[in-house]
Structure formats: structure tokens, C-alpha cells
C-alpha positions, -999 to 999 in steps of 0.1 A, spaced: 74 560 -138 97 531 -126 86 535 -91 47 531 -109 63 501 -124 73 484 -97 46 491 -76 20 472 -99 43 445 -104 42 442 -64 7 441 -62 3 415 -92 26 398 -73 7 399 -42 -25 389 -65 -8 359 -77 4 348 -47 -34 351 -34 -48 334 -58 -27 303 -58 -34 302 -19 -74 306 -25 -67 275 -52 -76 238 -48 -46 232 -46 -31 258 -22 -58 250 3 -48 213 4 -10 225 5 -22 250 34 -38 222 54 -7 198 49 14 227 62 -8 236 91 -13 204 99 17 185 106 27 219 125 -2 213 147 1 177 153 41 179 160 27 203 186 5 179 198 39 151 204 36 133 169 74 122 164 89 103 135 91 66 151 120 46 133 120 22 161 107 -6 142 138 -5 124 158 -31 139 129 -55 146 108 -55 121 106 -91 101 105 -74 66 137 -56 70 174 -70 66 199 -68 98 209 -31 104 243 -40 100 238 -55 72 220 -24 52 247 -2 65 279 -24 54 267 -51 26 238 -34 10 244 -46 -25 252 -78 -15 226 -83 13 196 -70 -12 206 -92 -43 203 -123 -20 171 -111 -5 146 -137 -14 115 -128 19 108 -98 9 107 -75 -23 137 -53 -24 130 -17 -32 122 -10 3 153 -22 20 176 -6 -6 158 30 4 168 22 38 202 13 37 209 39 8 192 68 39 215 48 67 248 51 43 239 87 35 228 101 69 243 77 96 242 98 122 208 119 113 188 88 98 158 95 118 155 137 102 168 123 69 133 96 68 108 120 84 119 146 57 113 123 31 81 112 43 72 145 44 79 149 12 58 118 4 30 129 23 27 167 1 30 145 -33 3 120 -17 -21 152 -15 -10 172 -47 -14 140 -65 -52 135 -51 -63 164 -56 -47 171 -90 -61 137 -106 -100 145 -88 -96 181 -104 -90 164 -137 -113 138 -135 -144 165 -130 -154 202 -132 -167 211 -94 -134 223 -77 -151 216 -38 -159 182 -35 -117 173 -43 -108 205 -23 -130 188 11 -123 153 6 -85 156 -1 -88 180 26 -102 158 48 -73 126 40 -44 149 47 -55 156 83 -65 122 89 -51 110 126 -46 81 99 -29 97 76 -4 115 101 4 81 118 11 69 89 36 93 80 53 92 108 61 54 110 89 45 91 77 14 69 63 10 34 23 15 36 31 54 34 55 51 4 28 28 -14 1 53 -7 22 80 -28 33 56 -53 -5 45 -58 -15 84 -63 10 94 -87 1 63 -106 -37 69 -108 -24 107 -127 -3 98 -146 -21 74 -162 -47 97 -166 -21 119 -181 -8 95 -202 -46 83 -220 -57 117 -223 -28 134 -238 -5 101 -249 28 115 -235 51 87 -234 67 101 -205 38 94 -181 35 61 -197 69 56 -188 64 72 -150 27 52 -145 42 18 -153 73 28 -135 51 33 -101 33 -2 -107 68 -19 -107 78 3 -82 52 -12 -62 59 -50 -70 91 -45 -62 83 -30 -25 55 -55 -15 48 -84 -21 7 -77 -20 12 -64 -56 18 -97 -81 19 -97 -119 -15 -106 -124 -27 -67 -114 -6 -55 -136 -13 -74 -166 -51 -64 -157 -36 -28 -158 -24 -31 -193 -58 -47 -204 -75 -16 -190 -53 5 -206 -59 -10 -243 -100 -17 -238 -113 13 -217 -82 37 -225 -79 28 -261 -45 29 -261 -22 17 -291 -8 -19 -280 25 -4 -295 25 22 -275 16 4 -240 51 -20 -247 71 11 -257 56 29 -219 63 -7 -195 90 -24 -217 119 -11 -195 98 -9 -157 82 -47 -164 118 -60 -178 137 -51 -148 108 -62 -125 103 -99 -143 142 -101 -142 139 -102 -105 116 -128 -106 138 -146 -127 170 -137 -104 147 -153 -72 137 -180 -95 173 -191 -102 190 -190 -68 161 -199 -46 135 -214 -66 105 -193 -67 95 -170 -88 79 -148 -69 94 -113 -55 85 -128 -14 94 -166 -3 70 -161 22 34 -174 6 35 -211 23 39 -187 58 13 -163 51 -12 -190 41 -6 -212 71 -7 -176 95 -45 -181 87 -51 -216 85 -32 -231 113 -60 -219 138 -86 -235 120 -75 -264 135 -70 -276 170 -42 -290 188 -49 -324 192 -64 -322 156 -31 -308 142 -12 -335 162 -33 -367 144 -32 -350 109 8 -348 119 7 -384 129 -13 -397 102 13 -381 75 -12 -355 64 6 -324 77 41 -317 83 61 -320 116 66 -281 111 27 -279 118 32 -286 154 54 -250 157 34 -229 139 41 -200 114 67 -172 119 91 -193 147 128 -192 153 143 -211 132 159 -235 158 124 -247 168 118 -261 130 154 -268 128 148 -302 148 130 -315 120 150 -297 89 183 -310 81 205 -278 89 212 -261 54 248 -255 44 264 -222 43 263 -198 15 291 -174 26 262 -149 23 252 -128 60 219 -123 53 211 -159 40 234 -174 71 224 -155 102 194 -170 117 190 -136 137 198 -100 135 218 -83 155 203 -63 179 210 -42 214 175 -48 229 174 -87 216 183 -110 187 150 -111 166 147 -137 139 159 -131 105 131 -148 82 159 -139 49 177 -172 70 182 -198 40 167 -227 61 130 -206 59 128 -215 24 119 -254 32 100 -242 61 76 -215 36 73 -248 12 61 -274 32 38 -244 53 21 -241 17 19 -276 15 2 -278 50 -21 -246 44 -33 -261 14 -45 -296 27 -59 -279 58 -79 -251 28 -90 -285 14 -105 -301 42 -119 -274 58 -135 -250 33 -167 -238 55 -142 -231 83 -118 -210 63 -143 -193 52 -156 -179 89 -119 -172 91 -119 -148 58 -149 -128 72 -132 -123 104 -107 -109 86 -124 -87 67 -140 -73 98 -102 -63 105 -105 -49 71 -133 -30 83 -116 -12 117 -97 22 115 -61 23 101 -54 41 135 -67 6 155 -30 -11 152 -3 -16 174 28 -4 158 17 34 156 1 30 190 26 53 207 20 79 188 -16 76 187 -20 78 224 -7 110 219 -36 124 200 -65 98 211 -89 127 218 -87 138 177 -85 97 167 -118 91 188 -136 122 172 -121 118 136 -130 83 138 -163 86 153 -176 113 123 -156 102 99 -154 62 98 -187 57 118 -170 36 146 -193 33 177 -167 25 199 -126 22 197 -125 -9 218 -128 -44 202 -153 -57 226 -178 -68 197 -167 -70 157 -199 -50 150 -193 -16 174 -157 -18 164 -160 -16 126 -161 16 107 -199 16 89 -183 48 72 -157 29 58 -179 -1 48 -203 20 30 -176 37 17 -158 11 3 -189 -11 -7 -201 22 -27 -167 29 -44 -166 -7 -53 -204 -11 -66 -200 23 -85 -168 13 -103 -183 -18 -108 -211 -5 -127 -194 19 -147 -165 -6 -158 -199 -27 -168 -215 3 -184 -188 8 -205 -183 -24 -220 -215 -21 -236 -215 16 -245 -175 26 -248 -171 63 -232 -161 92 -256 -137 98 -228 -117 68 -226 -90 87 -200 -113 89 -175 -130 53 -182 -92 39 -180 -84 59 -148 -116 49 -127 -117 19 -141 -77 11 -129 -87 31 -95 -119 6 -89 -97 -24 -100 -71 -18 -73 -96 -13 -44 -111 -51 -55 -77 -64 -57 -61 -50 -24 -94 -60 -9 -98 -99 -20 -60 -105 -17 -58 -92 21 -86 -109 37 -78 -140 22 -42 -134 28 -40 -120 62 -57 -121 97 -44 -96 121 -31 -68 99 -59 -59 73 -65 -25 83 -34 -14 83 -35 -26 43 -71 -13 35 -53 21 44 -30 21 11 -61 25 -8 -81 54 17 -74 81 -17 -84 57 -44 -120 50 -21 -123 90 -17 -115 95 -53 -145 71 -61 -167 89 -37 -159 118 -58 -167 106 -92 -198 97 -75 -210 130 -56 -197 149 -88 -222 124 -112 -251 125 -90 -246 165 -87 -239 172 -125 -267 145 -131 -250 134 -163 -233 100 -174 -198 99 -164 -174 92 -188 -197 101 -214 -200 138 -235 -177 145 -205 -154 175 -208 -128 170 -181 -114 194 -164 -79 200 -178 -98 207 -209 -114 238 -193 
């Protein structure tokens, strides 16, 4: 009898083990697994080589020896980023590069899970979410991305959990996802700058209209996330006078005016008092070649506010945390405001041309480049089928582009659109999934309008944070037009099953 016993429980065992890998989300866990097995095959390494160079980060040293010290004074960049790294570089000095790669592992399962758990709850048809979360975890984009040791991956994850637990939160009103959703949106304010108050406050407006959520309840979920995140703001606010979580606006503005204009143009504009002398070196310099017409600053006792460069084996790149840059990142504001002014039409050429960037593959950019060479036979192919690129060389904007990911995203963002419209007039029974799509589609707008007008060179690389939200759109979408029924609407979702 016992042997009986324990023979059926082996074989319920072996049932349940079965069945969780013939489940959505076993499949996607499968295809993680099998995937980064076959592409470490194929010479995909971690690259943490950025590490030292790269303009966002603080001084090795510094994250190793003065953490605390050199993060509270960080006024360039947000800080949540930099303190992961030097917390990883204290913990693991000598295994750093295993230490990140595990984590971004880690990042990349919770990325998937969190994908296809939220399109599972948000309708009833189990292979739509199963293919297309399929489809984002064996990306050539996806596993670049994860193995390139800066924030776009972490935001990615952050950005997925988000999207389910809110949806956890309006459906079922546990504070705790409350808690965890508005936890990820200060998370991500406090990583990148891209991510201002203005989305969030749009966040908690969604959550009251579409999600019909209590007011009281919304301050009781994002009192403790917002107050530590406006606190930072007023921390920068005090010692360096902005209150904003990056210094940098005045040199990302001028990044994309400055070529509107031509030399000798810049140089009468200059002359005539219209533009600063710091217009004549352009945006993102060493220091030393504004410093000839900036007083020098004084001292703060403070490394990472004193050093005008890092220290570095292979060179002595600039370090843009340098006191003296907050001078040069105000009058660059000044100056890319007056040339916006003057030279609306021409700005306006610019901002398509970047959103022609917007338009290329995530793979098309420089700093994953070494590891995409490695697999440019699966890039070409993935991109080809799945993005719609006619070519992988920038010889003209329109063969370049993905028409995948333009009608993609232009479908993601006209569907949203209409729903968000849609229910404004006729209020959903289910307001979880109203909130939820409405607070995906919201995002992909923002991201979208703030990059191209923001940026010039690296758009792509920042449509990528929002690659699930677009396929959880195109979801809700194949899943409407399939079940032929109003979304939103007499809607039993899926966790209700």
C-alpha cells in the first residue's frame, strides 16, 4: 500500500510538473532558459565596459570608496542607478561583472513573467501573450539589452511590473500593489531623468477616472514612494538650484538645436549678444574648453563635484557631475531656447529626423555593437520579419526604419487612443483594465513625444523601454478583434476565470 502511495504521488508529481511546463507561463520561462543558453553559445558576453566611461555614471573610484557621499551630491543624473552600481562594486569587487549579469538575468525572467502574467489577465485567449511574449524574450534586442550593463534593461522590468501591479491593485484594491506600482514609478524617476512628475501625476488621474479608485486610497498607496522622490527634488533644489532629478536639460536641448544653425551663423548671434560665448564649443565639452569663458567655481571639498574628470586606465573622460557644468547646462537652456524661438520650421525638420531614429531597430546602436556582431545573421533575420527593415545600413531614412515597428507603434498608440476616448463617454464596467491600458497607452505617448523632442542620436535605444507595453497593445487589440466584443466592457478578465 505505501509503495501504491508513493507511486501515485510520483506520477502527480510528474503531472504537475508537466503541466506547469505546457503553461503560458512555463513556455515563456522555457524560451528564456533556452534562449540565453543558445545565444551565450553563440559569444553573447555581459559587456560592463561602459563602466568607466560612460557620462551618466560617477568616477569608479568614487562608487567604490565614497558612495554615500558621491550620490547625495549627484546633481547630472538621477541616483538610483549609480547607487545599484557601487552597492554591486562594494559587494562583489573582484566578481562585479558575474554579480551584474546575474542580476540582469534576473531582470530579464521578471521582464517576461511580468508580460505575460499582466496580457493573461488582461484577456481570456492564452496564445496571443504566449507568442508575443515569446517572441520579446528572444529578441536579438532583448538579449543585447540584457547583456549591456546600463539602465534601459532595469527600466524595462520596472515598467512591466508596474503595468501588473496596477492592474492588481484596481482589480482587487490590495494596498500592497498600490504600494509596489507607485513604488516602480518613483523607482523610475529616480533612475532617469526621461521620467518627470508630470507622468506621474497623469498616472494618479488615471487611476481615480478610468480605475475608479478611492482618492484616499491612491495617497495612502504613493504617499511614502512620491515623498521620498519630491524630497530629492527638493535636496537638488537646495544645493544646486534646480529642481529637477538631472542638471542636464539646458545640454540636452542645445544637443539638438545647436546644428540648426551654422557656424558663421552661431558666431554673429554670439557677437550680437544673442547667444552665449559657450555656443561657440558646443554641448557635452571638457570643461576646460568653456572654462575660458566661466569664472572657475570654487571648491566644494566634494570629489565628485570637484574632479573635472574621472579617473581612468584607458583615458581621463569628462565628469559632467563637475560643479562648473551647472552654469554651462543654464546658459545652454538659455541658448537652445532663443535658437527654438527663431527657428521653429527648422527644429521642426530636426524632430522628424529624430523620430526616424525612433523608428530604427534597438539593435542599430553603437554601444551593444560588439556583441551584436556576434549574432548579425539572427539580428538581420529577426529584424527583417519582425521590424520590417529593408535594409540594416543607414543609406536612406526610409529603407532603414522598421515599418513593423511604425505600424506597430502608430496602432498601439491609435487603439489606446480610442479606447481612453471611448471610455470617457461610456465608463467600462471593468475599470482595471480601462486603468491598466489606459496607463500602458499613456506611457508609449509620453516616452515617444519627450524623446524626439529631446534627443537626436539615441532614440531607438529609448523607444526600446517601451517594446512590451507596444506588444501588450497589439494584444488587447488581436484579442478584441478575435473575441469581437468591446474591450473593457461586460469583460470577464482572466484572473476571474
Amino acid at each position: 500500500m505505501v509503495l501504491e502511495n508513493m507511486k501515485a504521488r510520483g506520477r502527480d508529481s510528474k503531472q504537475k510538473i508537466a503541466s506547469g511546463l505546457a503553461s503560458p507561463t512555463g513556455i515563456v520561462a522555457l524560451a528564456f532558459i533556452a534562449s540565453r543558453l543558445l545565444y551565450y553559445y553563440l559569444g553573447i558576453r555581459f559587456d560592463t565596459a561602459i563602466l568607466p566611461y560612460a557620462v551618466q555614471f560617477l568616477d569608479v573610484n568614487l562608487l567604490r570608496d565614497r558612495l554615500i557621499e558621491s550620490v547625495f551630491y549627484l546633481h547630472c543624473q538621477p541616483p538610483l542607478f549609480n547607487l545599484f552600481l557601487g552597492a554591486v562594486l562594494k559587494a562583489f569587487p573582484d566578481h562585479f561583472g558575474i554579480a551584474f549579469h546575474l542580476i540582469y538575468l534576473g531582470l530579464g525572467l521578471t521582464t517576461a513573467v511580468s508580460i505575460m502574467a499582466l496580457m493573461r489577465r488582461l484577456m481570456v485567449n492564452r496564445a496571443i501573450p504566449t507568442l508575443l511574449t515569446v517572441i520579446f524574450v528572444v529578441s536579438p534586442a532583448s538579449i543585447l539589452y540584457e547583456n549591456w550593463l546600463y539602465y534601459s534593461y532595469p527600466v524595462v522590468c520596472a515598467l512591466s511590473v508596474a503595468a501588473l501591479c496596477l492592474h492588481i491593485w484596481l482589480s482587487e484594491r490590495r494596498f500592497l500593489f498600490g504600494l509596489a506600482f507607485f513604488s516602480c514609478l518613483s523607482g523610475l524617476v529616480l533612475t532617469w531623468s526621461l521620467f518627470q512628475f508630470v507622468w506621474v501625476a497623469s498616472t494618479c488621474i488615471i487611476a481615480i477616472f478610468y480605475g475608479r479608485i478611492r482618492w484616499q486610497s491612491l495617497v495612502a498607496a504613493a504617499a511614502i514612494p512620491l515623498i521620498i522622490t519630491v524630497g530629492w527634488h527638493l535636496k537638488n533644489w537646495h544645493y544646486f538650484g534646480v529642481f529637477r532629478t538631472s542638471s542636464w536639460i539646458g545640454l540636452n536641448l542645445v544637443q539638438n538645436t545647436a546644428p540648426l544653425l551654422s557656424p558663421e551663423q552661431t558666431q554673429e548671434l554670439v557677437a550680437s549678444g544673442k547667444l552665449s560665448k559657450l555656443a561657440l564649443v558646443g554641448p557635452f565639452r571638457k570643461y576646460d574648453e568653456y572654462g575660458q569663458y566661466l569664472p572657475e567655481p570654487p571648491q566644494t571639498g566634494v570629489p565628485a563635484l570637484d574632479k573635472k574628470t574621472k579617473d581612468c586606465s584607458n583615458g581621463e573622460p569628462n565628469n559632467y557631475n563637475y560643479i562648473g557644468y551647472l552654469t554651462v547646462s543654464r546658459l545652454s537652456l538659455n541658448d537652445a531656447i532663443y535658437v527654438i524661438k527663431s527657428k521653429p520650421y527648422d527644429l521642426m525638420r530636426s524632430v522628424l529626423r529624430s523620430f526616424a531614429v525612433y523608428l530604427l531597430p534597438a539593435t542599430d546602436y553603437p554601444y551593444v555593437a560588439e556583441n551584436c556582431g556576434r549574432i548579425s545573421f539572427v539580428v538581420t533575420a529577426y529584424n527583417t520579419v519582425f521590424s520590417g527593415c529593408l535594409t540594416n545600413r543607414r543609406v536612406r531614412w526610409f529603407k532603414c526604419i522598421g515599418w513593423l515597428i511604425a505600424v506597430s507603434l502608430g496602432l498601439s498608440i491609435g487603439y489606446g487612443s480610442y479606447l481612453a476616448l471611448r471610455w470617457l463617454r461610456n465608463r467600462p464596467k471593468d475599470g482595471a483594465f480601462a486603468g491598466t491600458v489606459t496607463f500602458i497607452c499613456l506611457t508609449i505617448i509620453y516616452v515617444t513625444v519627450v524623446t524626439t523632442f529631446l534627443e537626436a542620436y539615441e532614440n531607438n535605444r529609448m523607444r526600446f523601454i517601451i517594446e512590451p507595453y507596444v506588444l501588450i497593445m497589439l494584444a488587447v487589440f488581436f484579442e478584441n478583434i478575435r473575441r469581437g466584443s468591446p474591450p473593457g466592457r461586460d469583460q470577464e478578465s482572466c484572473h476571474d476565470k
